[in-house]
MIKOLNU-532263 format. One record per residue (C-alpha): residue number from 1; x, z, y; residue in three letters. Coordinates in steps of 0.2 Angstrom, whole numbers, padded with zeros to 4 digits, always signed. Each point is the difference from the previous one (the first is absolute). Layout:
PT    i      X      Z      Y   aa
PT  NUM      X      Z      Y  ALA
...
% end
This chain:
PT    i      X      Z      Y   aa
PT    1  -0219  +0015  +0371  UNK
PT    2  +0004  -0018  -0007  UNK
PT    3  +0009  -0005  -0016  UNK
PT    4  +0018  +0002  -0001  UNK
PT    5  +0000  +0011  +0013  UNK
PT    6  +0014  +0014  -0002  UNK
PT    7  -0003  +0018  +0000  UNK
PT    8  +0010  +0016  -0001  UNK
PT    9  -0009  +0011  -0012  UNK
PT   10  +0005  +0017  -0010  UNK
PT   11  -0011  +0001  -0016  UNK
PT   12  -0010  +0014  -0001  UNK
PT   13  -0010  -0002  -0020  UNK
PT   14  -0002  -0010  -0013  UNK
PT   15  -0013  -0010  -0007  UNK
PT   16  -0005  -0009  -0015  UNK
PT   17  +0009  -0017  -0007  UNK
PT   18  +0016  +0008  +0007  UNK
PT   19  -0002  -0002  +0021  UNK
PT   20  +0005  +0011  +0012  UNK
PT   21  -0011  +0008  +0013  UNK
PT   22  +0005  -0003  +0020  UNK
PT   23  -0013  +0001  +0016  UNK
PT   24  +0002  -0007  +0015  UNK
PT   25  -0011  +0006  +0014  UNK
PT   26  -0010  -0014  +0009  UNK
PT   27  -0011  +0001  +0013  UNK
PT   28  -0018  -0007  +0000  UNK
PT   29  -0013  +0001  +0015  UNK
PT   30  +0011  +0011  +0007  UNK
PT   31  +0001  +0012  -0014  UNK
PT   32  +0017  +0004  -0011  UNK
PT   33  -0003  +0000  -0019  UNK
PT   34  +0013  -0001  -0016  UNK
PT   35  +0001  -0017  -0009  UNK
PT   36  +0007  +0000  -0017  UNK
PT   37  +0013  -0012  -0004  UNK
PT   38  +0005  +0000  -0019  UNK
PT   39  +0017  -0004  -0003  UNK
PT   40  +0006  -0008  -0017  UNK
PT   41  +0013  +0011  -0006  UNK
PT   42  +0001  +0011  +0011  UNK
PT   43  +0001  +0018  -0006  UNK
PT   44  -0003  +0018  +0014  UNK
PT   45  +0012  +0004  +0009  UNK
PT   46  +0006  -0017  +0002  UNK
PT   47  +0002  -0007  +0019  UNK
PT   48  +0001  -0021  -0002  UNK
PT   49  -0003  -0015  +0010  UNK
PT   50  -0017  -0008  -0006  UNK
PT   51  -0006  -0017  +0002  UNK
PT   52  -0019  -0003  +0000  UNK
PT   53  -0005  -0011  -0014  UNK
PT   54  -0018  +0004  -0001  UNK
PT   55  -0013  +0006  +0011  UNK
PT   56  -0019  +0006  -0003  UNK
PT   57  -0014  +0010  +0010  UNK
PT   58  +0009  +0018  -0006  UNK
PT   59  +0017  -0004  -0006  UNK
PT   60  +0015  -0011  +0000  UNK
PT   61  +0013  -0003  -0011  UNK
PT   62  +0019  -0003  +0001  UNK
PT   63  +0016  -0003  -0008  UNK
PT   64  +0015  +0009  +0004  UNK
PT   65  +0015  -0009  +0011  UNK
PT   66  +0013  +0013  -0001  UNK
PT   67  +0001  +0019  -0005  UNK
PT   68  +0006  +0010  +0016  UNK
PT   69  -0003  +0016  -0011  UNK
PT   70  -0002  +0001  -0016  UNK
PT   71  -0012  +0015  -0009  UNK
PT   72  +0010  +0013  -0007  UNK
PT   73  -0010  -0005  -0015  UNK
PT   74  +0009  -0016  -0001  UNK
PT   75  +0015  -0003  -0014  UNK
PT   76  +0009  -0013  -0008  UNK
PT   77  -0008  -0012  -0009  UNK
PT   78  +0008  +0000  -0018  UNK
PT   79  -0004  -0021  -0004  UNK
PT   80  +0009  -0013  +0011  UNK
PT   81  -0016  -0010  +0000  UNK
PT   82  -0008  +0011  +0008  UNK
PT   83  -0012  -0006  +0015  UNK
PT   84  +0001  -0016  -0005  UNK
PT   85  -0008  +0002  -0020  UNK
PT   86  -0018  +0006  +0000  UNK
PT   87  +0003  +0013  -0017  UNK
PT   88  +0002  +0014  +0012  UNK
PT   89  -0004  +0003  +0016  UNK
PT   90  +0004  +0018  +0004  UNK
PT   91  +0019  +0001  -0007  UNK
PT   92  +0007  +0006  +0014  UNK
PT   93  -0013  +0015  +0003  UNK
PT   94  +0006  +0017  -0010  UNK
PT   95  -0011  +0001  -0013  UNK
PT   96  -0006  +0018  +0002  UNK
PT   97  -0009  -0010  +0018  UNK
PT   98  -0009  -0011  -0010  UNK
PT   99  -0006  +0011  -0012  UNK
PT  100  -0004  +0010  +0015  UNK
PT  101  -0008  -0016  +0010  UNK
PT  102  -0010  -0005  -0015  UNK
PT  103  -0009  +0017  -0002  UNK
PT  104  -0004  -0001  +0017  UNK
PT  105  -0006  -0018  +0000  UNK
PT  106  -0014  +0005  -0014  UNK
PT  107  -0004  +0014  +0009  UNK
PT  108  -0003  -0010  +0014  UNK
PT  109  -0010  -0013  -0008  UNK
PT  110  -0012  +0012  -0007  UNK
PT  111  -0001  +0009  +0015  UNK
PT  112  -0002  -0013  +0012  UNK
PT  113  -0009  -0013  -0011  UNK
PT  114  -0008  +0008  -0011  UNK
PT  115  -0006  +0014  +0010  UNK
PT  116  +0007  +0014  -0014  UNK
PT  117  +0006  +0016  +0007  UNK
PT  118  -0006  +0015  -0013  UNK
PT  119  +0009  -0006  -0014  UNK
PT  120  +0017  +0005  -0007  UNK
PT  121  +0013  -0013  +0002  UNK
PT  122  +0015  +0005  -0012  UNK
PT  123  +0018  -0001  +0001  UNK
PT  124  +0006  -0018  -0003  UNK
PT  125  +0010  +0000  -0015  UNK
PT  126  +0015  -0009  +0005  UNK
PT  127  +0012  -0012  -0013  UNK
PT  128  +0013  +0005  -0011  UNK
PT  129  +0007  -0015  +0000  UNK
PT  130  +0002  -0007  +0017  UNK
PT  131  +0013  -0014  -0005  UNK
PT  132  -0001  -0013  -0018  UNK
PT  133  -0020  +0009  -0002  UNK
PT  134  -0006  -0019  -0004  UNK
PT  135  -0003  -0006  -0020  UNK
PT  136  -0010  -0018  +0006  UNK
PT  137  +0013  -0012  +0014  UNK
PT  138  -0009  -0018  +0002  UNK
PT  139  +0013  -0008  +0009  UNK
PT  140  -0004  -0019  +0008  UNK
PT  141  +0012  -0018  -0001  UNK
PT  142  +0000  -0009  +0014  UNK
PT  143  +0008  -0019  +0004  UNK
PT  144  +0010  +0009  +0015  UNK
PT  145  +0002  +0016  +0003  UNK
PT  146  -0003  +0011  +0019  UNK
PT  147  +0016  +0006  +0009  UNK
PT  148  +0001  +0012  +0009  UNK
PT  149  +0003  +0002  +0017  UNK
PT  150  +0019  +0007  -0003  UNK
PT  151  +0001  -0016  -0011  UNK
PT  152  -0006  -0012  +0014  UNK
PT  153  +0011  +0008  +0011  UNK
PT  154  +0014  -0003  -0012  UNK
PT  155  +0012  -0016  +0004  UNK
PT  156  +0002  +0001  -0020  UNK
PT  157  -0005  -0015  -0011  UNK
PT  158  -0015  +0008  -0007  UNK
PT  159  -0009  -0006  -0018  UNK
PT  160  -0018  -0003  +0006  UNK
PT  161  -0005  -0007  -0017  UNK
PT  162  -0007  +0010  -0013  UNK
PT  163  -0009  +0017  +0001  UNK
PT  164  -0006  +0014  -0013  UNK
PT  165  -0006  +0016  +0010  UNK
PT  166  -0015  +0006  +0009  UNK
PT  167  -0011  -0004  +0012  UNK
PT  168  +0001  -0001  +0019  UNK
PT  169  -0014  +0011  +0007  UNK
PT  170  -0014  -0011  +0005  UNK
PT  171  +0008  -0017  -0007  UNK
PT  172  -0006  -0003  -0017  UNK
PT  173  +0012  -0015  -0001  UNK
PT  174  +0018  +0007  +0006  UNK
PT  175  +0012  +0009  -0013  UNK
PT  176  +0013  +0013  +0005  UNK
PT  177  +0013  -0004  -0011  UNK
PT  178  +0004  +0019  -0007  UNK
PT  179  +0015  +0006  -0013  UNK
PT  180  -0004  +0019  +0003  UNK
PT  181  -0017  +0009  +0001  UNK
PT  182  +0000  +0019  -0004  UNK
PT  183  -0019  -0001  -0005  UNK
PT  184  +0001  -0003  -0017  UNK
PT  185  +0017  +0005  -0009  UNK
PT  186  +0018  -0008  -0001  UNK
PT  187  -0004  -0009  -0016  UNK
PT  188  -0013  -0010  +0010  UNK
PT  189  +0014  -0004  +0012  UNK
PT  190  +0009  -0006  -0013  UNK
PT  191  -0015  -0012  -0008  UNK
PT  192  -0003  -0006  +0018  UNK
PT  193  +0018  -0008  +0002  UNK
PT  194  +0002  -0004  -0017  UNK
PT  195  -0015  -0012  +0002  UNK
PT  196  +0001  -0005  +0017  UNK
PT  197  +0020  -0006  -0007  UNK
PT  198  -0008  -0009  -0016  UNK
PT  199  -0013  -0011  +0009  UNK
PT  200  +0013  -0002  +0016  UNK
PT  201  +0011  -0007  -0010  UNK
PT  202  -0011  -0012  -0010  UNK
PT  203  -0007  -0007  +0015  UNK
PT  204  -0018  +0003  -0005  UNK
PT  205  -0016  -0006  +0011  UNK
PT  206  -0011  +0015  +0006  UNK
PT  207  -0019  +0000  +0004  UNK
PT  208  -0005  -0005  +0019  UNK
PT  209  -0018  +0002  +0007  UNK
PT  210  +0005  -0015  +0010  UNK
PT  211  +0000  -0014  -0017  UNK
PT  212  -0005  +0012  -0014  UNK
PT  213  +0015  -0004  -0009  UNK
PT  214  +0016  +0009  -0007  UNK
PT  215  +0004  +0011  -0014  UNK
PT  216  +0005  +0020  +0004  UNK
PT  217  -0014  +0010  +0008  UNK
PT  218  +0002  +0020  +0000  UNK
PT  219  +0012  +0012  -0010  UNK
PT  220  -0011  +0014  -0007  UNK
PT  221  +0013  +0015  -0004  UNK
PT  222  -0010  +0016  -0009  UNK
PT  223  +0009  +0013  -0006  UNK
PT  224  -0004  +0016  -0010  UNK
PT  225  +0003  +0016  +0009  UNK
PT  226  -0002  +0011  -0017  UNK
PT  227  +0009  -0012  -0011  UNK
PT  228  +0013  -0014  -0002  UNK
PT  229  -0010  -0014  +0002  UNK
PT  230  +0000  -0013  +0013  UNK
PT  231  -0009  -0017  +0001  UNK
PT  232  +0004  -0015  +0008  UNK
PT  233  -0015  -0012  +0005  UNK
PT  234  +0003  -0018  +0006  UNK
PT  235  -0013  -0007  +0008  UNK
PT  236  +0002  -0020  +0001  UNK
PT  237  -0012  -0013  +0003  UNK
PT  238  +0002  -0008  -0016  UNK
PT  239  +0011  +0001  -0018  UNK
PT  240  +0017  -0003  -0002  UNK
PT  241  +0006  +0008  -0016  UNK
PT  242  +0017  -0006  +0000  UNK
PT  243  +0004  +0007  +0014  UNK
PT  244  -0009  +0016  +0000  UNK
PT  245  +0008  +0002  -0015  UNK
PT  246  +0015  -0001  +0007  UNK
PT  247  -0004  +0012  +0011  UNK
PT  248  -0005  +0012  -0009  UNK
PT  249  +0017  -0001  -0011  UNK
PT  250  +0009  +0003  +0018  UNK
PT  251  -0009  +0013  +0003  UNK
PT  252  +0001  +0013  -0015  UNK
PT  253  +0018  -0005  +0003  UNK
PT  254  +0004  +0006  +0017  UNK
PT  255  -0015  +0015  -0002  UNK
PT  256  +0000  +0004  -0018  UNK
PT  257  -0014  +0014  +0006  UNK
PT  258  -0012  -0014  +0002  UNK
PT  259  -0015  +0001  -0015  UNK
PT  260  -0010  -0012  +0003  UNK
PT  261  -0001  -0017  +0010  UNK
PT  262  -0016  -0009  +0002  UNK
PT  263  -0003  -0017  +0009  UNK
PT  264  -0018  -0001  +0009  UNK
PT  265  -0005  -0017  +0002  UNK
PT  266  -0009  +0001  +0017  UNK
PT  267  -0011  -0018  +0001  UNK
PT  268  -0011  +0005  +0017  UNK
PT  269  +0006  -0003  +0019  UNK
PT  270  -0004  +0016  +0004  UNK
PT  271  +0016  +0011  +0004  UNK
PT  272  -0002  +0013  -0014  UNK
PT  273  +0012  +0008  -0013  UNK
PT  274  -0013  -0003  -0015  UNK
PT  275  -0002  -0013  -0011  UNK
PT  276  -0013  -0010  -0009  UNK
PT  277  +0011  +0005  -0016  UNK
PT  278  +0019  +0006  -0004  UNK
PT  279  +0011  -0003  -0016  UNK
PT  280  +0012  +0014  -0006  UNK
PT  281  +0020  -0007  +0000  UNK
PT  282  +0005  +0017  -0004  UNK
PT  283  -0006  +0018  -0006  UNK
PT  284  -0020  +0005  -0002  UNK
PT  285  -0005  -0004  +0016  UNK
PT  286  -0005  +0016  +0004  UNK
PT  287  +0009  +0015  +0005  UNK
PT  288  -0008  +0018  -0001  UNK
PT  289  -0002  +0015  +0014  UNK
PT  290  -0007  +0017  +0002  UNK
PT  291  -0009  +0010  +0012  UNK
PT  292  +0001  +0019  -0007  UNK
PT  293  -0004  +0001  -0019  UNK
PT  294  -0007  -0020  +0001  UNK
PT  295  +0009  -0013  -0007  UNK
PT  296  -0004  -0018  +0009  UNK
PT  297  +0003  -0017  -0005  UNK
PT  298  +0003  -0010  +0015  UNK
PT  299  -0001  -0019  -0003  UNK
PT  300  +0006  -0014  +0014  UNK
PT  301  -0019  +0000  +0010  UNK
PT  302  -0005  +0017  -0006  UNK
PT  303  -0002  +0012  +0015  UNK
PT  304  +0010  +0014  -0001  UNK
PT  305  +0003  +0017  +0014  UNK
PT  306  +0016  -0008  +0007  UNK
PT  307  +0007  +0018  +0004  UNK
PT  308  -0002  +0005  -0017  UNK
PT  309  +0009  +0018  +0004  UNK
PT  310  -0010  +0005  +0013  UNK
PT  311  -0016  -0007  -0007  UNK
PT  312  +0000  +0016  -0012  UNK
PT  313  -0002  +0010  +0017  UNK
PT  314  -0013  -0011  +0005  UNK
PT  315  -0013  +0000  -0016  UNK
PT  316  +0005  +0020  -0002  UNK
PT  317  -0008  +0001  +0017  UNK
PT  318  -0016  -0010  -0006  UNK
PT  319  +0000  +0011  -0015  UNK
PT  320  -0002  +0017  +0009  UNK
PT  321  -0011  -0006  +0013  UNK
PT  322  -0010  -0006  -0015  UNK
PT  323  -0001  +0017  -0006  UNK
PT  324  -0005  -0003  -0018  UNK
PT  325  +0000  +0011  -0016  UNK
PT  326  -0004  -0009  -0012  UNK
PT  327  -0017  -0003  -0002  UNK
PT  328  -0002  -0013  +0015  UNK
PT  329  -0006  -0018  +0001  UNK
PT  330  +0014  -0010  +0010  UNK
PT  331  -0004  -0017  +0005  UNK
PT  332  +0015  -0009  +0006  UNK
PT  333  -0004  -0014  +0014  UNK
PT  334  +0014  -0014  +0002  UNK
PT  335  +0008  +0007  -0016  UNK
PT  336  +0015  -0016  +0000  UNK
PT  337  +0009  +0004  -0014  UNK
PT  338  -0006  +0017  -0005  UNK
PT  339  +0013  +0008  +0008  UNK
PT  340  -0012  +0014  +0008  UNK
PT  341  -0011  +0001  -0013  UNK
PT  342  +0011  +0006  -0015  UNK
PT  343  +0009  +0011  +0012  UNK
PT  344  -0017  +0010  +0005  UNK
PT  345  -0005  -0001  -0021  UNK
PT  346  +0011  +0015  -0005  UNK
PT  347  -0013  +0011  +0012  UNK
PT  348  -0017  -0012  -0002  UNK
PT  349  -0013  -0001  -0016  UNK
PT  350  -0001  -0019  +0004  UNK
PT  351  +0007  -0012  +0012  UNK
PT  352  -0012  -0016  +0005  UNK
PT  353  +0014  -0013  +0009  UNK
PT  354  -0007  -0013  +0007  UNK
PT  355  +0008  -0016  +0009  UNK
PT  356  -0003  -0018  +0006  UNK
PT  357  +0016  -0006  -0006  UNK
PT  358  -0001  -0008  -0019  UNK
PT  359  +0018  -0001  -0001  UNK
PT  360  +0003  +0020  +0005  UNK
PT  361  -0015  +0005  -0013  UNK
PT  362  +0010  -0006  -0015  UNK
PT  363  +0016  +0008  +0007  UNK
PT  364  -0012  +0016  -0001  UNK
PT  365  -0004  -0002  -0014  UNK
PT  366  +0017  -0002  -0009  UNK
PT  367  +0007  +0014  +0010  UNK
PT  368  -0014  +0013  -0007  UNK
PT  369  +0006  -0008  -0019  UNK
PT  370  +0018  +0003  +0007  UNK
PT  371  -0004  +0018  +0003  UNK
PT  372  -0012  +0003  -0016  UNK
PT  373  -0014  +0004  +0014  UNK
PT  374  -0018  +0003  -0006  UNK
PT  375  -0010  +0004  +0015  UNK
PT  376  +0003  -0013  +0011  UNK
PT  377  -0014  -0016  +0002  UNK
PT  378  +0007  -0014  +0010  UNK
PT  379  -0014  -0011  +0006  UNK
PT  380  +0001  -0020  +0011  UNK
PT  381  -0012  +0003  +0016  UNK
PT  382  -0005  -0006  +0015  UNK
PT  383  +0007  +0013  +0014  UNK
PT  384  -0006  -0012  +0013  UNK
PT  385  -0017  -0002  -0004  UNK
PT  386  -0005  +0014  -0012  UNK
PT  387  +0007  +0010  -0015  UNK
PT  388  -0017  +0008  -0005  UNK
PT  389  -0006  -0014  -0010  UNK
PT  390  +0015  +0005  -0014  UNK
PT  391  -0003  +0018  +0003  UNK
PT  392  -0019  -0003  -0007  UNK
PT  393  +0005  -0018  -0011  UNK
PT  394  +0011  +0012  -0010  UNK
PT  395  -0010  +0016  +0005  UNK
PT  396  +0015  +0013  +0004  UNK
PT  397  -0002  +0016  +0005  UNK
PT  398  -0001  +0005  +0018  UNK
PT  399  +0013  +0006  +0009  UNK
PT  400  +0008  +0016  +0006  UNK
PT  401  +0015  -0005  +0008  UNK
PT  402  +0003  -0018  +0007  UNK
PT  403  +0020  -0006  +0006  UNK
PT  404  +0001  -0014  +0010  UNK
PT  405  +0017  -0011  +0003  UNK
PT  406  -0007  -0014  +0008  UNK
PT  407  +0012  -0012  +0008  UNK
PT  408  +0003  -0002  +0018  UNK
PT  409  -0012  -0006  +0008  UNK
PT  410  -0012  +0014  -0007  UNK
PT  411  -0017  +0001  -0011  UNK
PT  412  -0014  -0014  +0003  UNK
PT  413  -0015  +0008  +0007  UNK
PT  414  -0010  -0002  -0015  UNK
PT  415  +0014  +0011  -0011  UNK
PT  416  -0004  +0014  +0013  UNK
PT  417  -0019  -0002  -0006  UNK
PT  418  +0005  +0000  -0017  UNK
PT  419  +0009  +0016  +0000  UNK
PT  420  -0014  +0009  +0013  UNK
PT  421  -0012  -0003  -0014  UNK
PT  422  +0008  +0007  -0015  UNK
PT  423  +0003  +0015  +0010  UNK
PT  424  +0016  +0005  -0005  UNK
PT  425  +0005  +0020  +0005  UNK
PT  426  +0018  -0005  +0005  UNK
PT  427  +0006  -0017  +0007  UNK
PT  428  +0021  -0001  -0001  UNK
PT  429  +0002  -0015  +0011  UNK
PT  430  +0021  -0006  -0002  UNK
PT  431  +0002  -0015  +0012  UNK
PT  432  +0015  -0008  +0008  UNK
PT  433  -0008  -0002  +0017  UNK
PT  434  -0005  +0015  +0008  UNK
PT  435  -0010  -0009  +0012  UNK
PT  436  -0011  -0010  -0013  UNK
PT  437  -0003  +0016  -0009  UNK
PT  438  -0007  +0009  +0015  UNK
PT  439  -0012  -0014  +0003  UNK
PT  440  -0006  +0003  -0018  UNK
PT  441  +0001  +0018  +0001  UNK
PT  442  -0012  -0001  +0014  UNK
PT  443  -0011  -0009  -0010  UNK
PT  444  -0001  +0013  -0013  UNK
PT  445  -0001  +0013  +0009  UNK
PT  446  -0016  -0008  +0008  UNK
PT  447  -0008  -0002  -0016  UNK
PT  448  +0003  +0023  -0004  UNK
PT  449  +0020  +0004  -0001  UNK
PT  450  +0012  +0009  +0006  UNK
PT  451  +0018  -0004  +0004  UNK
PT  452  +0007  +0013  -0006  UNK
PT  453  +0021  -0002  +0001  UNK
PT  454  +0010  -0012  -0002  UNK
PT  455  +0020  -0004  -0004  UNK
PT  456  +0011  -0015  +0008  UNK
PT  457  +0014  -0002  -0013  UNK
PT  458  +0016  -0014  +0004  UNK
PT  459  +0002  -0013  -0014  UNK
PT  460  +0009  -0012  +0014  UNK
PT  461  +0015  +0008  +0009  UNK
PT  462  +0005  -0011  +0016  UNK
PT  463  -0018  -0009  +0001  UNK
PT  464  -0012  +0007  +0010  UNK
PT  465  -0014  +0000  -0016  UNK
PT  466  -0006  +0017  -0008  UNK
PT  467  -0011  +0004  -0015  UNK
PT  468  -0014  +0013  +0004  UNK
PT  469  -0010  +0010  -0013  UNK
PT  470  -0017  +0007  +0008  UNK
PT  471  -0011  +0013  -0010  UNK
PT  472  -0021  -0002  +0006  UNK
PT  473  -0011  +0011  -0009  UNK
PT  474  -0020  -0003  -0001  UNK
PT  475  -0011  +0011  +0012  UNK
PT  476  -0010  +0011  -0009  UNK
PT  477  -0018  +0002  +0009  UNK
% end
């Protein structure tokens, strides 16, 4: 086998990050053995032709050259950019198979990885909303935009110059130049060409890695799922009032449901949709969301659940694994905005959050005054060295119930120590990377726990990422 050698393969599983699962058989001193090929976007029951792009000691992995026959599982994919913009990447995979495929990659991973087999892994609670389930777009500008291949093909003149859209996968700096998605809803269709239109026709300069100059940076949409409230954030690299206030004038009169408009001055070279301050051209420059009986305020760098509908699904699940009534000590580890920890208050006697983020602390903060909360704590610490020095600096109570919603790449080691020694008797561990949890969860249940069950539950149809929720409980000697 060498690179860019072409195989006929039938995929036969699925595997994590979205790749199909073909084997080839090989011989080696003189004896016949499977090697697995993992095919990007391949889906079982597909049979393709399969170029070798990567080769290691175990496995290879390849690209599909052509679809001979395609898994019943396979449909239509609903946007035209599809395959080419990296938003989705399973759109033309029915979504009761990935829903199906994600269950059985966390099962998987727990399994293989992890080592985990008397445990209860629960139905996956699939989305509600497999279409417009988005209330946060970050859309990029880019000096030129990416055609596509049916656009290089073309003999058409095309416009290369000018692009407001999203990303290539694995090319920070190309745009696809996009005037539909169906992630986030048909109003933020609208903003999108309404702006892209605005600054198009002015001619205006947008920031390049390559001089670290020009004006327009990213177009932040957030929208409201539970009221009519959407902002607009521009991110630029400097002011221009004038003509942002222009803007905004344009804007609440081609989309009249637009509430707010802020302008985030972003003054760094690094390609982020934050600023180093904003000014408010229109509005409050916040709108408001909620996650069951909790009322949000969601600023322009807050964090925010971005499906706020199936979130509710989601913290329900942490709830009941939690178990409380009423009379528990919940500490709340990467609290962000307080999201968890109010939802778990109804059910808890107090709730300790805790967070490394300053910025999401005082978004806690006015979300418990939003809700007329009082027995949730929100406390600044170090989840990546230790959080026990504020646990005794302020001397909190210990403990019965701890929720963790680390991000991705999981809990420093030293978090894992913290929570061994308060010795909580339940452990709800919500991650959105199965296989980072694991890792942890190993760890734990080294240091006197038990995995007891745990829930996959889809906040991201047509991506290949899954929430888990996982309930440990302390080994009693």
């Amino acid at each position: 086998m060498k690179k860019n050698d072409r195989y006929e393969l039938t995929i036969q599983s699925y595997a994590f990050e979205g790749k199909g699962v073909a084997r080839i058989p090989i011989e080696k001193n003189g004896e016949v053995k499977d090697f697995v090929v993992f095919v990007h976007h391949g889906y079982p029951g597909d049979t393709v032709i399969a170029e070798i792009k990567k080769i290691k000691k175990s496995y290879a992995e390849a690209k599909i050259v052509e679809v001979i026959t395609p898994s019943s599982e396979r449909t239509t994919a609903r946007c035209s950019f599809f395959g080419t913009c990296g938003g989705c990447k399973q759109q033309d995979l029915q979504y009761e198979a990935q829903a199906r495929y994600k269950h059985a990659q966390v099962k998987d991973i727990f399994e293989r990885l992890g080592g985990f087999t008397e445990f209860n892994l629960e139905e996956i609670i699939p989305a509600e909303q497999i279409f417009f389930y988005r209330n946060k777009m970050e859309f990029s500008f880019a000096e030129q935009r990416w055609l596509t291949l049916e656009e290089i093909a073309s003999s058409e003149e095309i416009d290369r110059d000018f692009a407001l859209g999203l990303h290539i996968p694995n090319l920070f700096d190309k745009v696809l130049d996009l005037n539909e998605c169906f992630l986030q809803s048909e109003t933020s269709n609208k903003i999108l060409n309404v702006t892209r239109q605005f600054f198009k026709e002015r001619g205006e300069t947008i920031y390049t890695t390559k001089t670290h100059t020009g004006f327009l940076r990213n177009l932040v949409i957030k929208e409201s799922k539970h009221f009519p409230e959407i902002m607009v954030n521009l991110v630029t690299s400097e002011e221009k009032n004038e003509l942002v206030d222009e803007y905004t004038h344009q804007l609440k009169k081609e989309v009249p449901e637009v509430t707010t408009v802020v302008n985030n001055i972003n003054l760094k070279k690094a390609l982020v949709a934050l600023g180093d301050y904003e000014k408010v051209f229109y509005g409050n420059g916040i709108i408001h969301d909620a996650i069951g009986d909790y009322k949000f305020r969601v600023s322009a760098n807050s964090f925010f659940q971005t499906n706020t509908l199936q979130a509710v699904h989601l913290y329900q699940t942490a709830l009941e694994y939690a178990g409380l009534t009423g009379n528990e000590i919940v500490y709340d580890l990467y609290c962000g905005a307080g999201t968890i920890s109010l939802f778990v208050s109804k059910m808890a006697k107090e709730v300790y959050g805790f967070e490394v983020v300053a910025s999401a602390i005082a978004d806690a903060e006015v979300n418990k005054t939003l809700n007329q909360n009082k027995n949730t704590h929100y406390f600044l610490a170090d989840l990546y060295n230790s959080f026990l020095p504020v646990v005794e600096e302020k001397n909190l109570p210990r403990p019965e119930v701890i929720i963790a919603d680390p991000p991705r790449n999981g809990m420093h080691k030293n978090t894992i120590d913290d929570i061994l020694k308060l010795a909580p008797e339940k452990i709800v561990y919500v991650s959105c990377n199965p296989t980072t949890q694991v890792r942890d969860i190993k760890l734990l249940c080294e240091g006197g726990y038990k995995l007891i069950k745990a829930k996959p539950v889809d906040m991201f149809p047509h991506t290949y990422h899954i929430e888990n929720v996982a309930l440990l409980e302390k080994i009693r000697k």
